[in-house]
N, C-alpha and C positions, 0 to 999 in steps of 0.2 A: 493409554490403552494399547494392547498387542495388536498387531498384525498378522496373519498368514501369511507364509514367505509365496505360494503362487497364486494367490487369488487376492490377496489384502483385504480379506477378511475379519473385521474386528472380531477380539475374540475378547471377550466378557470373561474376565477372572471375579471371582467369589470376595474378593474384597475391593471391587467396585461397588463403585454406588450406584444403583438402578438409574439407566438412562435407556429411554427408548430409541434415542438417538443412535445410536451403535445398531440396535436390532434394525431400523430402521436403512442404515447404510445398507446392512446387508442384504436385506430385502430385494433393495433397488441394484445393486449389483447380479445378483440371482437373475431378475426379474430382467435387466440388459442381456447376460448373458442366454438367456433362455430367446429370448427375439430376438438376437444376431444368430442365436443357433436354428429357429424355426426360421426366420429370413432364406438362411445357407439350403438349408435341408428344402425349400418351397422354392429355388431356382432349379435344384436339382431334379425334384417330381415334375417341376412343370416342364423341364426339358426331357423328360421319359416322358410322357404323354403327349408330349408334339409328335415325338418317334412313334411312339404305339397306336398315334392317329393314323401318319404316316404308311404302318407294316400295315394297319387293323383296312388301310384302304385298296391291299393287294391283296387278291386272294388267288391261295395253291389248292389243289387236290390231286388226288393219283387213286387210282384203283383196278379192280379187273370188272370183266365181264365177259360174259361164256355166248358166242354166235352163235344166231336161231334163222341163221341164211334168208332174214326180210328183206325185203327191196330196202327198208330204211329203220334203221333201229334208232331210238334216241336212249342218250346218255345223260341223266340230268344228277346237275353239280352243283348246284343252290345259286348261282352266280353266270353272267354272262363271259365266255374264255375267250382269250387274243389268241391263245396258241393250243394248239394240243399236238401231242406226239403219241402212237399208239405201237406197241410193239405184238408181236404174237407170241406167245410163251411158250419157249423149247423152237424157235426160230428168230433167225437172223433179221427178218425182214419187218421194217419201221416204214411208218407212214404217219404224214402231216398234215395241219392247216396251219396257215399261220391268217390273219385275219388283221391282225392292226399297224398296216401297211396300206401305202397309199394306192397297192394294187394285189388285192386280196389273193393269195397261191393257194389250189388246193390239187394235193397232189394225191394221185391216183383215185382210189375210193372214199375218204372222208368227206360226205359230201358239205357239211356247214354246221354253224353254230346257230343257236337260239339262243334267248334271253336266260336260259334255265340250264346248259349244257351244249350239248352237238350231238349231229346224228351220223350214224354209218351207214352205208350200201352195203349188199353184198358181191358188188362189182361185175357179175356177171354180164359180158357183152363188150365191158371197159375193159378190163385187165387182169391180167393173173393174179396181182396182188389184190385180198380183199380182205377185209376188218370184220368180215361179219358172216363165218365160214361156220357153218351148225356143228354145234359140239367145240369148236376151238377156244381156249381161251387166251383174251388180248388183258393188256396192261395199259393202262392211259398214264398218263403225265398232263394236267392242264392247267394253264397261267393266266389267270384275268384280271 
């Protein structure tokens, strides 16, 4: 009986005598190569989902919001954040928290984070710079 030159595959010519034997080889070569290829392809998914547990356990957001000059506005971001950066849009001037540090910086008027987002001042009494000036609108960046 023939072979296949890359797989060695018996190949059943028309004046062989019926042997299940041959279909049978094939089968089981099939049937190997098909589990060494679901094996290959099942180290590779489970190593993307290690990673995606990984990314899936950091969470980003960015967006705007337009100041209503409260003593304290909250920003909620579905997630508790380490960092946030706030900028004022059509102004140079950026303000921070950062929080997952072993001595929490909060600079100028952002005054803290919650379990759900962080909240602004409108700074008045602290400092020129403030995050939450009626009618402006700011840009966040925040990392948790």
């Amino acid at each position: 009986m023939q072979q296949t030159e890359k797989r060695g595959f018996s190949i059943i010519e028309t004046s062989d005598a019926f042997s299940p034997q041959a279909l049978n080889d094939n089968t089981r070569k099939i049937e190997a190569a098909l589990d060494a290829h679901e094996a290959a392809v099942k180290e590779v998914t489970d190593d993307l989902d290690a990673r995606l547990a990984v990314f899936e356990a950091k969470h980003f957001a960015y967006g705007s919001y337009v100041g209503d000059n409260s003593e304290r506005k909250e920003i909620h971001l579905g997630f508790p954040p380490k960092f946030v950066i706030i900028g004022r849009w059509g102004s140079y001037q950026l303000q921070c928290i950062m929080v997952d540090a072993p001595h929490p910086k909060e600079i100028d008027v952002i005054s803290g984070l919650f379990d759900d987002g962080f909240w602004v001042f409108n700074g008045q009494g602290w400092s020129e710079a403030t995050v939450n000036t009626n009618g402006a609108t700011y840009c966040y960046l925040a990392i948790g």
